[in-house]
C-alpha positions as CSV (number, residue, x, y, z in Angstrom):
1,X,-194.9,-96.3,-202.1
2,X,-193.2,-99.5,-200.8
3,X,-194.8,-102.6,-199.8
4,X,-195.6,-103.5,-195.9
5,X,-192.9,-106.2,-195.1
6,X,-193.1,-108.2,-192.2
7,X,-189.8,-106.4,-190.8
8,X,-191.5,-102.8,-192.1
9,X,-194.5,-103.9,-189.4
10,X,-192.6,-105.5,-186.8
11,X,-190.2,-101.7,-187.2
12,X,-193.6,-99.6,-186.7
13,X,-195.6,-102.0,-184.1
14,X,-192.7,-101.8,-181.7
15,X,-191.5,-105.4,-181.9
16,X,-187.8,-104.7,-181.8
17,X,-186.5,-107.0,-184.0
18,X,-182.9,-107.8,-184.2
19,X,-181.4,-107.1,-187.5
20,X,-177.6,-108.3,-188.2
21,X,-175.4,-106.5,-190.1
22,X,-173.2,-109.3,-191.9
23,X,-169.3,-108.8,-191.1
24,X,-168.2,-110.1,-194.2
25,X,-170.4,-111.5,-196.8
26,X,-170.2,-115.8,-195.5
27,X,-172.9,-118.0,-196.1
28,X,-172.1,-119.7,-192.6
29,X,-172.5,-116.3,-190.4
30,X,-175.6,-115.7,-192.3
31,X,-177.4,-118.7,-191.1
32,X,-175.5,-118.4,-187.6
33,X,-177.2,-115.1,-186.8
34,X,-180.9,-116.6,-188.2
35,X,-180.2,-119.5,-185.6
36,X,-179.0,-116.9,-183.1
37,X,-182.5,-115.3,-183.5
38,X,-181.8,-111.9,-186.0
39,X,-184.8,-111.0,-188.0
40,X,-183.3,-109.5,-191.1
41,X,-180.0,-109.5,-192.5
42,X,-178.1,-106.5,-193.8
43,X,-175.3,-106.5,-196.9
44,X,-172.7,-104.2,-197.9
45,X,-171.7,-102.6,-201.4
46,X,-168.9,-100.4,-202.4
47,X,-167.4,-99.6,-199.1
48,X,-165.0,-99.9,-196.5
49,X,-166.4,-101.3,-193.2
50,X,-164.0,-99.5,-190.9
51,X,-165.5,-101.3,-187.7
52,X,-163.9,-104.4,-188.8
53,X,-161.6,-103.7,-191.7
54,X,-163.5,-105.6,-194.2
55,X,-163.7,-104.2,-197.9
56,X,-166.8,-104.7,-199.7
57,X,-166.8,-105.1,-203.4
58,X,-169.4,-104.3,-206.2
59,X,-172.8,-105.4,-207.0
60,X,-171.4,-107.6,-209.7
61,X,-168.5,-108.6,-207.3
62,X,-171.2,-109.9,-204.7
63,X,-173.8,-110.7,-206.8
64,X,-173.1,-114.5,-206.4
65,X,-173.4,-114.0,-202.4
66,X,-176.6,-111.9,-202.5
67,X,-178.0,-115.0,-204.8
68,X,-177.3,-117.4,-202.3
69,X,-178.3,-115.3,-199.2
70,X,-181.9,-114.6,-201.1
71,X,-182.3,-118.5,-200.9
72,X,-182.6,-118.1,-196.8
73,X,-186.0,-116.4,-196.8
74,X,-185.1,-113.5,-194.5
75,X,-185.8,-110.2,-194.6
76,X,-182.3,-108.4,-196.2
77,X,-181.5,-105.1,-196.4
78,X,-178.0,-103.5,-198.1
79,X,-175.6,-100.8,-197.4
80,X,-175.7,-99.4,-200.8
81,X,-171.8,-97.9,-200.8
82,X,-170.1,-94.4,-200.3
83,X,-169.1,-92.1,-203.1
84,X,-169.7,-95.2,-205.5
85,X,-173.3,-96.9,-205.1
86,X,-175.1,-99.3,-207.3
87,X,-176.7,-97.9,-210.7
88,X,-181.1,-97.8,-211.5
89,X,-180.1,-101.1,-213.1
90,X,-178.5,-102.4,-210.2
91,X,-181.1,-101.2,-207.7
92,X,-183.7,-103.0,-209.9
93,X,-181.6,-106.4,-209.9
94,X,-181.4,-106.4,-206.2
95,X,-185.0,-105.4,-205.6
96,X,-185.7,-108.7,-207.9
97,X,-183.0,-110.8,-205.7
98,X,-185.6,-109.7,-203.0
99,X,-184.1,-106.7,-200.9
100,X,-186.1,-104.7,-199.6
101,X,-184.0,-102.1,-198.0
102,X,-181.0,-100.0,-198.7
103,X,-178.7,-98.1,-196.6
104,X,-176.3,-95.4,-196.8
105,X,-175.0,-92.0,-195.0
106,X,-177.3,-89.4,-195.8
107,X,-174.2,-87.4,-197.5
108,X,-174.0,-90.0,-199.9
109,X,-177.7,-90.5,-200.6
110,X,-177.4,-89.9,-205.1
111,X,-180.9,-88.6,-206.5
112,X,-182.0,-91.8,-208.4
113,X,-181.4,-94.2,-204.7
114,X,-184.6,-92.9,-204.0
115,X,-186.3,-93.7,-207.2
116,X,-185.3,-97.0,-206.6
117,X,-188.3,-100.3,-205.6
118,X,-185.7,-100.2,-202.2
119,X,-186.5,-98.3,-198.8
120,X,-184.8,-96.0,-198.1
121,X,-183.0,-95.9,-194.7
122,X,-180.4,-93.3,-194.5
123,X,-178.1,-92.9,-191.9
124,X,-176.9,-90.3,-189.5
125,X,-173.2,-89.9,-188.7
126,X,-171.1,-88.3,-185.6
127,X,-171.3,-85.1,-187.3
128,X,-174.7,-84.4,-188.2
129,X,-177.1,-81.7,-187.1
130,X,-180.9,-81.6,-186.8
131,X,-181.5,-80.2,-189.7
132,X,-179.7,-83.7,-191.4
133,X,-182.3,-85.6,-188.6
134,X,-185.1,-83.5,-190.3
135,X,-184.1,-83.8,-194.0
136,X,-184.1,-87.7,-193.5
137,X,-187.5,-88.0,-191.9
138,X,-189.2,-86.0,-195.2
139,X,-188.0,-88.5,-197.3
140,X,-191.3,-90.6,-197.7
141,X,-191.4,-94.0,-196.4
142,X,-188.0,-93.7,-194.8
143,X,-186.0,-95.6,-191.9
144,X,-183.2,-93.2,-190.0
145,X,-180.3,-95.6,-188.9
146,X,-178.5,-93.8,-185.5
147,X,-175.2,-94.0,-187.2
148,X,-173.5,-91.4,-184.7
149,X,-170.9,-92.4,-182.7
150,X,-167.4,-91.0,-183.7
151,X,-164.7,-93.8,-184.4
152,X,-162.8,-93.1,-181.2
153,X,-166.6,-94.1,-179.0
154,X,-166.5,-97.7,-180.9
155,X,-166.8,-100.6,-178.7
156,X,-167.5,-98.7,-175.3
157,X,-170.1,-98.8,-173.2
158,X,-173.3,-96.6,-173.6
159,X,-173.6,-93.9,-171.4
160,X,-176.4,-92.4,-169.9
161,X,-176.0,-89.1,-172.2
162,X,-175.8,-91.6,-175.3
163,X,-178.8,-92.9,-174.0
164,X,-180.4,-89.7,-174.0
165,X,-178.9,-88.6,-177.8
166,X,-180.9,-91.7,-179.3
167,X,-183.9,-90.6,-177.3
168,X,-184.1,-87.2,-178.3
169,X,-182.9,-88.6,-182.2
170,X,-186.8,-90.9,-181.8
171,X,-188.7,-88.6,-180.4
172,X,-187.7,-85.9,-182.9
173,X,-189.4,-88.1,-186.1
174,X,-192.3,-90.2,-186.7
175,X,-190.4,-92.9,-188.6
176,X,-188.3,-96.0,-187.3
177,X,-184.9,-95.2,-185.8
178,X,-182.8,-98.2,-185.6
179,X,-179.5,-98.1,-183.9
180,X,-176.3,-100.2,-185.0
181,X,-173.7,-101.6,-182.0
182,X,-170.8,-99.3,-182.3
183,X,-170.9,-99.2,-178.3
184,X,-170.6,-102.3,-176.7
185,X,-173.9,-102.7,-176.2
186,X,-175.7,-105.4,-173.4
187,X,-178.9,-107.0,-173.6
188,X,-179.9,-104.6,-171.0
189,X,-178.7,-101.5,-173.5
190,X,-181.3,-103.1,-175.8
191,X,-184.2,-103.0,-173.3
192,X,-183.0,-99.4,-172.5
193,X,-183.3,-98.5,-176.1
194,X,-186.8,-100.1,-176.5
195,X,-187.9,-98.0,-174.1
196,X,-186.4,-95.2,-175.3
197,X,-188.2,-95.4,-178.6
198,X,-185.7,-97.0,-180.8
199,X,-187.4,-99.2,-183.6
200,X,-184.4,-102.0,-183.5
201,X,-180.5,-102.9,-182.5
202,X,-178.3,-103.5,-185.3
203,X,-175.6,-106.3,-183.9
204,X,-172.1,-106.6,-185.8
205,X,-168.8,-107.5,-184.7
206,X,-167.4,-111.0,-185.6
207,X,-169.0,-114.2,-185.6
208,X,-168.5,-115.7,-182.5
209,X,-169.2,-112.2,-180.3
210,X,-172.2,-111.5,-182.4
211,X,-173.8,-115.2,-182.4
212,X,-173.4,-115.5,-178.6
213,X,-174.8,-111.8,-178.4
214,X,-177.9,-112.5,-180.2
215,X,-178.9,-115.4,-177.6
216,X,-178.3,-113.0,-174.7
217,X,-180.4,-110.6,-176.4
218,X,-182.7,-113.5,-177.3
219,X,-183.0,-114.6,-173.4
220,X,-183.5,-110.9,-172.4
221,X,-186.2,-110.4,-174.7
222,X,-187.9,-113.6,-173.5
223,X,-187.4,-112.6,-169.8
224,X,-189.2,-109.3,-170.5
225,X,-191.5,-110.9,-172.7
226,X,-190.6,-109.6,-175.7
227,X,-190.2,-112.8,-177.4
228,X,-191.3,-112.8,-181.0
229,X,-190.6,-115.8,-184.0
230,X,-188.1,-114.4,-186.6
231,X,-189.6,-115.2,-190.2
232,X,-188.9,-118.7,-191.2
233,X,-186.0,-119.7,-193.3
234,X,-185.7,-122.1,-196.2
């Protein structure tokens, strides 16, 4: 149904690639996390980012960033929205601007997402149950994202029991699980995580924190020999 990407393979041959979820739509902290290592890139839509109090506009509000982020030659995924998400015709323009993912809680996943050219990968929040883990993983050619930390858990450290939630989350499907940093998470978290099953880290946070994170993660990775050449950019 969708076409095997190089971040689709290095997702389902256990590469762990980094993907960075962009805290504000800026040309600059796009190329920073490339240079700092990140494999793919992920947008926002139509939402509130409440991590870092950015608001997100429309797809004809960010069209003119998503045309010059398609120029860098990385994989890109986007969060699609909340109650509003983009229209078929939207879906189609951004599957054209070269997206290959899109992203949004599973309570807000609208019938025609999913007859979109996009992947889907919805995510899980604080409050969802195993059934919700169960409905995402039927959805053909999906990717879960571990969305599940409550607000008040944002920016602490990961705990053993945390450890174990994302665990048991992998082990219960037989699609990618990636996990986005709303714990504070090491380069040492991340090799946990690997081992736990988790497909790939999600970084965020502001530029500085999250360029300097990547490299750490970077250097880990190498240390363990994990080291593997994010897709060149143009």
């Amino acid at each position: 149904m969708y076409p095997e990407t190089p971040l689709h393979k290095a997702l389902v041959d256990g590469d762990f690639p980094v993907i960075v979820s962009l805290a504000r739509h800026d040309l600059d902290l796009a190329k920073a996390a490339l240079d700092g290592g990140a494999f793919a890139l992920k947008t926002h839509l139509n939402a509130y980012h409440r991590a870092t109090g950015t608001t997100f506009g429309s797809f004809a509000q960010e069209r003119p960033f998503f045309e010059q982020l398609a120029k860098l030659g990385c994989p890109l995924l986007v969060m699609a929205g909340q109650e509003t998400v983009p229209s078929p015709e939207e879906m189609d323009s951004l599957a054209d601007l070269g997206f290959e993912g899109f992203n949004v809680y599973i309570d807000h996943l609208q019938p025609h997402l999913l007859q979109s050219r996009l992947r889907p990968m919805p995510a899980l929040s604080s409050a969802s149950t195993e059934a919700d883990i169960a409905r995402i993983a039927a959805i053909p050619g999906c990717i879960i994202e571990a969305s599940i930390m409550p607000f008040e858990r944002y920016r602490t450290a990961m705990t053993e029991a945390d450890l174990a939630r994302y665990r048991q989350i992998a082990e219960a499907v037989d699609v990618p699980v990636i996990v986005p940093s709303q714990l504070s998470l090491t380069p040492t978290d991340a090799a946990k995580l690997r081992e736990a099953g988790i497909a790939a880290p999600l970084p965020g946070r502001h530029r500085h924190r999250r360029h300097t994170a990547i490299r750490a993660r970077r250097r880990e990775r190498h240390r363990l020999g994990l080291t593997q050449s994010p897709p060149a950019t143009q």
